[in-house]
C-alpha positions, 0 to 999 in steps of 0.5 A: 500500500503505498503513503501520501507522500509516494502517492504524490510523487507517483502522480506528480511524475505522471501528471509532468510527463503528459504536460499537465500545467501545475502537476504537484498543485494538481496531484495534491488537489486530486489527492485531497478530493480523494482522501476528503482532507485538506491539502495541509494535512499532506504535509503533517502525514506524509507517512500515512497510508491510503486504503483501498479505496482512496487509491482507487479513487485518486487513480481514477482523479488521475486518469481523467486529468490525463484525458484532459478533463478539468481538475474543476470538472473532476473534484466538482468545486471551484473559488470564485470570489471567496466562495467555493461553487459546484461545478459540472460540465454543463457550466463554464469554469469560472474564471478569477478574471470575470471576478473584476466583473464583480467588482466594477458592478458592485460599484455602480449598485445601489440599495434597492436596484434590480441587477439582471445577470445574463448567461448566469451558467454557475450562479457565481457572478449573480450570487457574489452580487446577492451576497455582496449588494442590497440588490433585487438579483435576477440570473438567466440562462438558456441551458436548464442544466445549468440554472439547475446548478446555479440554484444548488449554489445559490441554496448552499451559500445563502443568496436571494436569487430569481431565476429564469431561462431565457434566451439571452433577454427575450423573457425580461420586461422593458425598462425593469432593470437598473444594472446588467451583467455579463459574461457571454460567450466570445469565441470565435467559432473558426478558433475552435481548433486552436484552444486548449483540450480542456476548454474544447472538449470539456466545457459548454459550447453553449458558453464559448462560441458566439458565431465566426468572430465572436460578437454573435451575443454581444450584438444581441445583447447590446441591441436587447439592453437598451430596451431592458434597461431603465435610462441612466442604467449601466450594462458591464460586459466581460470583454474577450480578446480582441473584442474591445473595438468591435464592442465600443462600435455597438455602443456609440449611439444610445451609451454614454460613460464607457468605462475599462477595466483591465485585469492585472496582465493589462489588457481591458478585461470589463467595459461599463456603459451607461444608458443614455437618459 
């Protein structure tokens, strides 16, 4: 039977020669899942045995990252903004990048407003806001699978959250939102090919592509949000690469107030616009 410290050795060296990014983090993150401890414990029982069972397990955790499936997808949990949320493969993984999303939102909220989250996939984006805000949150999604799972989370950590499934906002009424959010799909269809297994395979195409060059949703979206919002309302998008000028070309007529932010790497990562009163 081998112990926690040869387990981890044994699945670090497996996980660096299949060019698996982070191997140690990974292997100790699949052991973790697989022993249901903490990853410090490793370093206080490094003796300690596995049973049966739990090296079965963390073979199998193993294995499916050698396929290239997720850790996230695999262990079923990933951190977003302070709070860990379920994930499945019917959802995007969310990424530490759309928490600046929150960020600029939270900013721009008022006690009382009504705040609408588009393509909500996880709930992580809409329940942050809930918990962070005295804000009226609502969260739609096309995918019924994954408003099922954004209300798992939303009920483990306590948000008030309103949900529906809708495309994009053909099921909201006009002028009954202060604030809208988004992180929506970007990626051009014709970049399949080129992303990385673990995306392309593994999460919703629902949440990735939005036609050849990838402003599909944002015309929609944007075209939608000028009705939707009430005057003087702000939409925050999530920008992918290369978006920005085409999005700031959809917003010349009726916004004002255009707003970035970049993400620490420097690039524009969140555009805010105001709806023109």
């Amino acid at each position: 039977m081998l112990d926690i410290r040869t387990a981890l050795q044994q699945g670090t060296k497996l996980l660096e020669e299949s060019a698996i990014s982070a191997p140690r983090l990974t292997a100790e993150v699949l052991l973790s899942h697989a022993l249901k401890r903490e990853r410090s414990y490793f370093y206080a029982h490094p003796e300690e045995e596995l049973s049966g069972v739990a090296w079965i397990h963390y073979g199998r955790y193993l294995h499916e990252r050698l396929q290239g499936k997720p850790t996230q997808y695999i262990t079923g949990r990933q951190e977003f903004y302070g709070r860990e949320f379920l994930v499945s493969p019917d959802v995007l993984i969310p990424r530490p990048e759309t928490e600046h999303l929150v960020e600029a939102a939270i900013k721009r909220i008022s006690p009382g407003n009504t705040v609408l989250d588009v393509g909500t996939g996880s709930g992580a984006i809409a329940i942050s806001l809930a918990l962070e805000t005295q804000a009226r949150l609502i969260a739609c999604d096309l995918s019924l699978l994954a408003i099922q799972v954004a209300i798992g989370n939303a009920g483990r950590l306590g948000a008030s959250v309103e949900w529906l499934a809708s495309d994009l906002l053909t099921a909201m009424r006009s002028r009954s939102v202060d604030v809208l959010v988004s992180n929506p799909p970007y990626v051009p269809s014709v970049d399949e090919a080129g992303l990385q297994r673990e995306v392309r395979d593994w999460e919703p195409h629902l949440a990735l592509f939005a036609g050849p060059n990838g402003m599909d949703v944002y015309e929609r979206l944007i075209q939608q949000s000028s009705q939707v919002l009430r005057p003087g309302g702000w939409l925050l998008l999530e920008l992918g690469y290369n978006s920005l000028k085409p999005v700031q070309e959809m917003l010349l007529d009726e916004w004002n107030e255009i707003e970035l932010v970049h993400d620490l790497a420097g690039f524009p990562r969140v555009l805010a616009a105001r709806l023109i009163g």
